[in-house]
C-alpha positions as a printed NumPy array, in Angstrom:
array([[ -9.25 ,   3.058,  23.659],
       [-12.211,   5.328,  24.709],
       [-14.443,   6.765,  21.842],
       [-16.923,   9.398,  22.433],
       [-20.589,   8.062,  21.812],
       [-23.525,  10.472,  20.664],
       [-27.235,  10.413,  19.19 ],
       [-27.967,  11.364,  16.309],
       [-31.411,  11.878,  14.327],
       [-32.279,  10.881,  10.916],
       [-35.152,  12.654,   8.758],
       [-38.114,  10.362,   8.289],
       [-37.74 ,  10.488,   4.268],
       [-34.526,   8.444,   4.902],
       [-35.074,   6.324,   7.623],
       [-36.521,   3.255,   5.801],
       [-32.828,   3.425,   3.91 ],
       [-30.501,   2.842,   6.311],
       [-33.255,   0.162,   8.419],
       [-32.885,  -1.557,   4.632],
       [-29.236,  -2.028,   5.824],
       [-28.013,   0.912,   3.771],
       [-24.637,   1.614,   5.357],
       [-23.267,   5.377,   4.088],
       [-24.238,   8.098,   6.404],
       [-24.698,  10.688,   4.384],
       [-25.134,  14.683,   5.231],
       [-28.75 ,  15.351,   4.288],
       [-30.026,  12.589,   5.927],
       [-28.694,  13.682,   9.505],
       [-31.536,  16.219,  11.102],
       [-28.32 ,  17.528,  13.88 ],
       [-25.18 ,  17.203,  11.53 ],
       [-24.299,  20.132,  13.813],
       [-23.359,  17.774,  16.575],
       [-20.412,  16.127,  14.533],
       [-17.519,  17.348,  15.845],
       [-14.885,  14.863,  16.879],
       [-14.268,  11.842,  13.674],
       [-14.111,   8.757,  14.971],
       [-17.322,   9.56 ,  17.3  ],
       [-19.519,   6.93 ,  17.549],
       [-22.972,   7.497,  16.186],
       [-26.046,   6.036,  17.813],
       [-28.325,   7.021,  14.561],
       [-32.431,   7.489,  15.85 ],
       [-35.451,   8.245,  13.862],
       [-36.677,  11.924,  14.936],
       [-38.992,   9.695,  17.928],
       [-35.935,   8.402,  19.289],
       [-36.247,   4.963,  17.928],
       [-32.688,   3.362,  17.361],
       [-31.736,   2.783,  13.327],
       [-27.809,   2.129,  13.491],
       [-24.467,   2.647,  15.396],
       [-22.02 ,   3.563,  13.4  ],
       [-18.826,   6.389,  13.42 ],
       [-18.606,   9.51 ,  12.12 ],
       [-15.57 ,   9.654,   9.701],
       [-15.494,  12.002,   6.799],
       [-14.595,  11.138,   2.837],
       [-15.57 ,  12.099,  -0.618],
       [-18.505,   9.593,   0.089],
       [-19.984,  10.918,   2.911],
       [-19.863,  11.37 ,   6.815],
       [-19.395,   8.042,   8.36 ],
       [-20.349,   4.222,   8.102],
       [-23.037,   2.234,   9.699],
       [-21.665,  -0.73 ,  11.129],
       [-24.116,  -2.583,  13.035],
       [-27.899,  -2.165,  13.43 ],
       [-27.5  ,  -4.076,  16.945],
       [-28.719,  -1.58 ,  19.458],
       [-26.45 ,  -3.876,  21.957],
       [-23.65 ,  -4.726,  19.671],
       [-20.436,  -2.655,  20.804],
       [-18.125,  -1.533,  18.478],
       [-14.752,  -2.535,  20.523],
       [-11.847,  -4.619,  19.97 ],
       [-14.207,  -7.836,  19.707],
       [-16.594,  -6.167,  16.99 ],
       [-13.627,  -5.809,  14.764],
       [-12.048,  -9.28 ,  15.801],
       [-15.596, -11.018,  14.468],
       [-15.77 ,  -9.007,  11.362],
       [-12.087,  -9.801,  10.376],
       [-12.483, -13.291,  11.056],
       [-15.505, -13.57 ,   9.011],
       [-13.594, -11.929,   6.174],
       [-10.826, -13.943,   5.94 ],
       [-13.107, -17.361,   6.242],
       [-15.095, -15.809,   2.669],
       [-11.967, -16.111,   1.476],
       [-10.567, -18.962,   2.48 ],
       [-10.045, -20.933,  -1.196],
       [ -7.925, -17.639,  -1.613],
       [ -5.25 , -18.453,   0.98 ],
       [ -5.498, -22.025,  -0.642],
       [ -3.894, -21.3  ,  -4.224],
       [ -0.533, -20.966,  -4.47 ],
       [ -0.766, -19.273,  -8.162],
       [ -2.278, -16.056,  -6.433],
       [ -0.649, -14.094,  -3.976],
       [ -2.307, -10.978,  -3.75 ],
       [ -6.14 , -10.338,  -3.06 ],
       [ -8.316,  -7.987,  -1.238],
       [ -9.498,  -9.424,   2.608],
       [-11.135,  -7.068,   3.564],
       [-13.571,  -4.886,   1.322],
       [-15.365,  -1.874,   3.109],
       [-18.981,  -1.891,   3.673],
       [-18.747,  -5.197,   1.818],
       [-17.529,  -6.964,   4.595],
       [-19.461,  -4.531,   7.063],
       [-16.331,  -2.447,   8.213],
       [-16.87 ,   0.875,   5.861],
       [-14.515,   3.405,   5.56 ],
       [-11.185,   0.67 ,   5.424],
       [ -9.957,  -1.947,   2.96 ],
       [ -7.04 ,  -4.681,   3.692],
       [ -5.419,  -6.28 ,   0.977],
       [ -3.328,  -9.626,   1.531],
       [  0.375,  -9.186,  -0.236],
       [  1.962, -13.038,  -0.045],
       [  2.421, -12.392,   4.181],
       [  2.204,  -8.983,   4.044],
       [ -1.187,  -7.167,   4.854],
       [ -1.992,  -3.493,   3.544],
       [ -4.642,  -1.597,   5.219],
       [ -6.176,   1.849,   3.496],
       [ -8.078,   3.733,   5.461],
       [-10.298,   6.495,   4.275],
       [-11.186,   8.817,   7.077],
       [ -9.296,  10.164,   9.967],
       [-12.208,   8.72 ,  12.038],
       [-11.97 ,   5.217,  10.659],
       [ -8.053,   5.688,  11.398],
       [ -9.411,   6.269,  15.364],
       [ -9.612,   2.21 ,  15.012],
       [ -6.209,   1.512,  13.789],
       [ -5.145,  -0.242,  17.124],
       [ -8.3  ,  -2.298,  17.337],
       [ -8.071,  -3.415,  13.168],
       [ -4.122,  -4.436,  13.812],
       [ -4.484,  -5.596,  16.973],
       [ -7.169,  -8.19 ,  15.598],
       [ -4.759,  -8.834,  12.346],
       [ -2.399, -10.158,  14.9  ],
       [ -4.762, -12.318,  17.115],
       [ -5.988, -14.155,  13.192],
       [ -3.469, -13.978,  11.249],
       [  0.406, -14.855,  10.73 ],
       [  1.996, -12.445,   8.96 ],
       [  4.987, -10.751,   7.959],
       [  4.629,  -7.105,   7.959],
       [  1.69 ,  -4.705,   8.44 ],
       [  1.892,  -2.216,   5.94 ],
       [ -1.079,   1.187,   5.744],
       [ -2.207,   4.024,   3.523],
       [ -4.015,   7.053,   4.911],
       [ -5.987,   8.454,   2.243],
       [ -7.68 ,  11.131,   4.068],
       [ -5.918,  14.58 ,   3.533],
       [ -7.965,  17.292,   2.946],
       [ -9.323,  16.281,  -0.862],
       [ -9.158,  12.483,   0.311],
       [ -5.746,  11.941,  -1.056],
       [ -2.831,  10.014,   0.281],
       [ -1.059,  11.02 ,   3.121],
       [  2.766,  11.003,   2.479],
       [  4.389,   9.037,   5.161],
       [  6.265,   5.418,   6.418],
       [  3.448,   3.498,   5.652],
       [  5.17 ,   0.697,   8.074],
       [  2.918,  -0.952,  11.135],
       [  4.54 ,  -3.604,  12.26 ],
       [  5.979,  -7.136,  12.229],
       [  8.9  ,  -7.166,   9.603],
       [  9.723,  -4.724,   7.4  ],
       [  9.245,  -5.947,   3.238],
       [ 11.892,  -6.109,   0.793],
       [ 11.055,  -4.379,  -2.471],
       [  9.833,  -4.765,  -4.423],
       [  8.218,  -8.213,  -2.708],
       [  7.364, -10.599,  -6.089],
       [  3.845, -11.746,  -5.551],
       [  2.029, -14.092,  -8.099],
       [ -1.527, -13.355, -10.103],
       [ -3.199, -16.5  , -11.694],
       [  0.64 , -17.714, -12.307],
       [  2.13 , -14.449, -13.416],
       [  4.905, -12.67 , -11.277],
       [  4.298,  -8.805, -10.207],
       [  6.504,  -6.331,  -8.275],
       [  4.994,  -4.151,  -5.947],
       [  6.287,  -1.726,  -3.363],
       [  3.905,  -1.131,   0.2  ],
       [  6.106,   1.783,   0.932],
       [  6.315,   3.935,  -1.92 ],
       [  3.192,   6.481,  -2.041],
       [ -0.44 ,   5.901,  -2.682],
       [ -0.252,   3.173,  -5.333],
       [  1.721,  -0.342,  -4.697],
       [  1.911,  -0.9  ,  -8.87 ],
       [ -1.446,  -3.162,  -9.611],
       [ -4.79 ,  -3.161,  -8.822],
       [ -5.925,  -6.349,  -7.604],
       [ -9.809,  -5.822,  -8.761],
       [ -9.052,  -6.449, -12.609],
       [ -7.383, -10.076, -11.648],
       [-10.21 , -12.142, -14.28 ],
       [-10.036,  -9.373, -16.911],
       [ -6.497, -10.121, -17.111],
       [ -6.71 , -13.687, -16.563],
       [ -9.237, -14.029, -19.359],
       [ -6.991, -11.38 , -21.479],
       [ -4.317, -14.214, -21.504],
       [ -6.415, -17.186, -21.859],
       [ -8.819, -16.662, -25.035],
       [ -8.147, -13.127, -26.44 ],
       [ -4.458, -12.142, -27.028],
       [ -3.297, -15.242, -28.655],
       [ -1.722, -13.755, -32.407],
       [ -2.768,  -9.963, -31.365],
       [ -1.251,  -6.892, -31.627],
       [ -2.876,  -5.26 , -28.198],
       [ -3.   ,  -1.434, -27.437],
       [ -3.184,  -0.833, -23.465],
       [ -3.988,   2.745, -22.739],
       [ -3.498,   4.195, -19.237],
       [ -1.022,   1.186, -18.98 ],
       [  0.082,   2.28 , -15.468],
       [  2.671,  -0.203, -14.683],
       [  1.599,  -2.468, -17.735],
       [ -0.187,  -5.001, -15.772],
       [ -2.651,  -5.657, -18.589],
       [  0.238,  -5.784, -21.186],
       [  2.465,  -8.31 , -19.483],
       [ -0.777, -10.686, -19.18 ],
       [ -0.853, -10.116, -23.291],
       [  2.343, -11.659, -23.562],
       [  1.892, -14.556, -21.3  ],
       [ -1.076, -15.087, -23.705],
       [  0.959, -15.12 , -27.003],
       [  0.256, -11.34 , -27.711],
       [  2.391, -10.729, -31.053],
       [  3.162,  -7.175, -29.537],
       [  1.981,  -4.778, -27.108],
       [  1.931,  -0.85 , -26.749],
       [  1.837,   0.563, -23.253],
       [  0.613,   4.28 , -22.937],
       [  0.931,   6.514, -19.976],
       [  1.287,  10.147, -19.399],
       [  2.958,   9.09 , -16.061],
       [  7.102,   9.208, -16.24 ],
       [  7.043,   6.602, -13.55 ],
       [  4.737,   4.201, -16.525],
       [  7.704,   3.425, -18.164],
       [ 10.412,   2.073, -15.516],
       [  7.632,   0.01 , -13.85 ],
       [  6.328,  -1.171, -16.758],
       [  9.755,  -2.329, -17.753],
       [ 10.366,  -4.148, -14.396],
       [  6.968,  -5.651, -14.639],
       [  8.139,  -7.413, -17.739],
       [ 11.239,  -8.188, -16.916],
       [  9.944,  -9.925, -13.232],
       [  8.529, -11.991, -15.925],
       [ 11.586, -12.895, -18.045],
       [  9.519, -10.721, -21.148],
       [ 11.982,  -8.914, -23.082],
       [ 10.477,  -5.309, -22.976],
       [ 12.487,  -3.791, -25.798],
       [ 10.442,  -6.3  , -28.074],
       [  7.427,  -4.319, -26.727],
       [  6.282,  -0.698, -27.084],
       [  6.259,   1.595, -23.608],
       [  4.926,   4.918, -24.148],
       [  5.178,   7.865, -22.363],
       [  2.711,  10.165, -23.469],
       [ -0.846,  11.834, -23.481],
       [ -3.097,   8.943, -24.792],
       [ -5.542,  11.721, -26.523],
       [ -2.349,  13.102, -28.661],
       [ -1.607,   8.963, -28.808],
       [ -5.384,   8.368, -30.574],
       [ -4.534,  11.433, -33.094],
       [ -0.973,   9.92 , -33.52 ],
       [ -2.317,   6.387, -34.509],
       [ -4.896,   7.628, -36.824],
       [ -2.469,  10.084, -38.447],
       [  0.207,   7.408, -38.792],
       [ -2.927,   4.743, -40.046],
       [ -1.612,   2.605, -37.123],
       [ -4.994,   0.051, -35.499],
       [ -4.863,  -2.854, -33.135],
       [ -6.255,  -5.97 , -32.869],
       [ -7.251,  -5.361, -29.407],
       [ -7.419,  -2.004, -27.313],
       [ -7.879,  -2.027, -23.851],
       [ -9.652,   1.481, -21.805],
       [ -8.758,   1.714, -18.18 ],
       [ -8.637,   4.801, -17.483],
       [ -8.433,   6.911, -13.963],
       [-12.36 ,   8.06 , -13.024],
       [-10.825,  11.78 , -13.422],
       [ -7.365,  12.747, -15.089],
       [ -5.971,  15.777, -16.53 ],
       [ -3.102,  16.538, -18.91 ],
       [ -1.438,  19.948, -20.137],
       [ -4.153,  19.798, -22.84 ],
       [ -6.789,  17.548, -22.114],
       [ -8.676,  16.312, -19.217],
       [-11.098,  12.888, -18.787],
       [-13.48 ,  12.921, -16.795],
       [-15.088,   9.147, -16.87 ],
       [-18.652,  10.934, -15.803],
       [-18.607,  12.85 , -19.34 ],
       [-16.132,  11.663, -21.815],
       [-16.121,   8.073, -21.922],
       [-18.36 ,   8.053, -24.898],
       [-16.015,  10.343, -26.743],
       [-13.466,   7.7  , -25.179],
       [-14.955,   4.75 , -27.232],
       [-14.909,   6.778, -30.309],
       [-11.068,   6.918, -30.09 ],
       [-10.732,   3.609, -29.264],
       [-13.137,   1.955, -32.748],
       [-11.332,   4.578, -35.255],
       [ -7.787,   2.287, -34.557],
       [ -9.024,  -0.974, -33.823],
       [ -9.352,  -3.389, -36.768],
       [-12.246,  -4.763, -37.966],
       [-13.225,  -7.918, -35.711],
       [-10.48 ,  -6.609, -33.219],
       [-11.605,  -6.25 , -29.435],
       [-11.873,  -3.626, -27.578],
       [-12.611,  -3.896, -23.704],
       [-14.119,  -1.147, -21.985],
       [-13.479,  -0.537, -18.115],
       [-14.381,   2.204, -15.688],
       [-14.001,   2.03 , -11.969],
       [-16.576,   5.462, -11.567],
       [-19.312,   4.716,  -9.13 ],
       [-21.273,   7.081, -10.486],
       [-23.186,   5.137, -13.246],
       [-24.532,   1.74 , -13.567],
       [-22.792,  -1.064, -16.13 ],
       [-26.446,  -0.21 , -17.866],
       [-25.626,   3.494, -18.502],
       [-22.229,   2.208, -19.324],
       [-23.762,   0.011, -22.212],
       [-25.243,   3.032, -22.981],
       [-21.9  ,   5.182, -23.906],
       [-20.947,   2.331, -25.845],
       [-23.672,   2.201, -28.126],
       [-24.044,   5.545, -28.881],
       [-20.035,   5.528, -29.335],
       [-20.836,   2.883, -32.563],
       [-23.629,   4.754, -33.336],
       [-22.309,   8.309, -34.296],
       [-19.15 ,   6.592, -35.93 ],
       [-21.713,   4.458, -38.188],
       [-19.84 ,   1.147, -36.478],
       [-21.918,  -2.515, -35.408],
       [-20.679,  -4.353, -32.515],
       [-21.428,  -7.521, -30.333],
       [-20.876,  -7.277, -26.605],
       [-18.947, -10.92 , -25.629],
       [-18.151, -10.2  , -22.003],
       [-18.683,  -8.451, -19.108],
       [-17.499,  -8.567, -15.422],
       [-18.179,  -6.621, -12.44 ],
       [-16.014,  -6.31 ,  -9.134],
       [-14.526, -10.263,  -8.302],
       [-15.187, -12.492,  -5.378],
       [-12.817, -10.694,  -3.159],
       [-14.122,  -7.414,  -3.946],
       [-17.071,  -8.02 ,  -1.838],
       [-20.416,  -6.282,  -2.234],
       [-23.214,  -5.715,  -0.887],
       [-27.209,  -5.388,  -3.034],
       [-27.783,  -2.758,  -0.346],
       [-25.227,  -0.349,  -1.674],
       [-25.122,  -0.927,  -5.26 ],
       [-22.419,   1.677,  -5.692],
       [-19.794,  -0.154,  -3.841],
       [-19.666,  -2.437,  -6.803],
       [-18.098,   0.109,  -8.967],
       [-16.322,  -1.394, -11.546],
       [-17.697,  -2.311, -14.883],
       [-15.562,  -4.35 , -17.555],
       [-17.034,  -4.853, -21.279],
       [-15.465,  -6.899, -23.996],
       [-16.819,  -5.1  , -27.424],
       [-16.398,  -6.89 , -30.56 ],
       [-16.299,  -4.317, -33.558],
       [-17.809,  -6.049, -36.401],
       [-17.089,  -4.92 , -39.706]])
């Protein structure tokens, strides 16, 4: 597999980044962006004296124009580059492979594990790889390739997610090895989910909210009548019930929300009709609950970073505050309410923020009890902060 290999030259205002192991290339910091041409080119990134910084690839996404991936002026990115990074991914999470309760977890996390631009998640034998960028796609033979050298697996599933507004590219999603049976049953701290590798963008949980739920079950839904808003396929509801939740209400505008979230209980022998599953706008849900003097003992907030509805649309950069506010007018006194955003955008500091001023304009006191950021798996690196975008906060509203 022959890549082209070119220079480019950073400004001097951003040099001392990206030697500090910062690993997004980003637009302004390129002097000759004019040169990039060809994704999946391999950058050779110089100060403006020639000086060598980083190799890297040029590979366009909503984040910027390409990853660094090794500031080894004699490091080659070929088939044995992506061999050691792999390897060294799946020894970090060795205890992982070790536990039978848990079958699904991320292996390899972007610039965490030094490959930016890709993410492989592990799906009891079957591997799922997402790639971001048509240039980080130019790899595809060297990432699988090195799957199959490491690993024994069972299929080799993928997800392009680099159209044209970095969304998913519609296609068999099949690689190679054996092709799954869905939905393939894999297990989460003991709990049975469905999920499909062949069935659009989304496989029907996300992985990075494993201890919220865990912790959901094990000291906070014992007794409680539990509200889970943007329920997607209920993931967060079904954990309720394993922890003794008295009932739960799951609400999504999504039709799909309601047939997955029914399988997702029944996988777990929960009889949904005992539960409420919602399909609706949960802004006209908040106005609904008021007007109907409905509240919860617990509410969970997970919404999408950005989503819109006929009437209404969230945007997590602007209206999470207003968010909040929804939340503490139907949740009881003492109740919980926990508070997660996956927007890179802000820092779990600015998130604080919208909290407080959520309690303060609606007169409310509250006592923060938890908090979590991305888990083990989700690997991150202090050099870029923003890849550790999630931000989890359990609120106690005191009366």
């Amino acid at each position: 597999m022959m890549t082209n290999e070119i220079s480019v030259q950073i400004y001097a205002k951003h040099k001392k980044k990206f030697e500090n192991g910062y690993p997004l290339i980003f637009k302004e910091a390129i002097v000759n962006s004019e040169r990039l041409t060809e994704e999946g080119t391999i950058l050779n990134l110089e100060d403006e004296q020639g000086h060598f910084i980083g190799k890297g690839y040029y590979g366009r996404q909503n984040k910027g124009y390409g990853w660094v991936l090794t500031q080894q002026e004699n490091e080659s990115i070929d088939q044995e580059f992506f061999v050691r990074k792999i390897q060294t991914a799946l020894q970090y999470r060795n205890s992982f492979f070790e536990d039978a309760s848990t079958t699904a977890f991320r292996v390899v996390n972007g610039e965490g594990d030094g490959l930016g631009g890709l993410t492989i998640d592990y799906f009891d034998g079957y591997y799922l790889i997402n790639w971001y960028s048509e240039g980080v796609y130019s790899f595809k033979n060297f990432v699988v390739e090195a799957l199959k050298r490491l690993v024994d697996f069972k299929g080799i599933y993928e997800k392009k997610r680099f159209d044209a507004k970095g969304q998913y590219v519609e296609d068999d999603d099949f690689v190679t090895g054996e092709r799954g049976e869905f939905p393939l049953i894999v297990k989460e701290n003991g709990v049975d989910f469905a999920v499909y590798l062949n069935e659009g963008a989304m496989v029907g949980v996300f992985l990075d909210q494993r201890p919220v739920r865990k912790l959901i079950r094990d000291q906070y839904a014992s007794g409680k009548t539990v509200l889970n808003t943007f329920s997607y396929t209920g993931a967060f509801s079904v954990f309720a019930v394993k922890g003794g939740a008295s009932k739960t209400t799951s609400v999504d505008l999504a039709n799909r929300s309601l047939n997955k979230t029914i399988e997702q209980f029944s996988v777990n022998e929960i009889d949904y009709e005992e539960q409420n599953i919602l399909v609706m706008d949960v802004f006209k849900y908040f106005k609904y609950a008021v007007k109907k003097n409905l509240s919860f003992d617990m509410v969970i907030l997970d919404p999408p970073s950005f989503a819109r509805s006929k009437k209404h649309t969230f945007s997590a950069a602007k209206d999470y505050k207003d968010l909040i506010k929804d939340a503490i007018s139907i949740t009881e006194d003492d109740g919980i309410i926990v508070a997660s955003t996956n927007f890179s955008g802000y820092d779990m500091k600015k998130f604080k923020g919208f909290i407080d001023q959520a309690f303060k304009e609606t007169n409310g006191k509250y006592k923060l009890l938890e908090e979590f950021t991305l888990p083990e798996d989700f690997r991150t690196i202090k050099e870029f902060r923003e890849g550790n975008y999630l931000k989890v906060v359990f609120i106690k509203k005191i009366k």
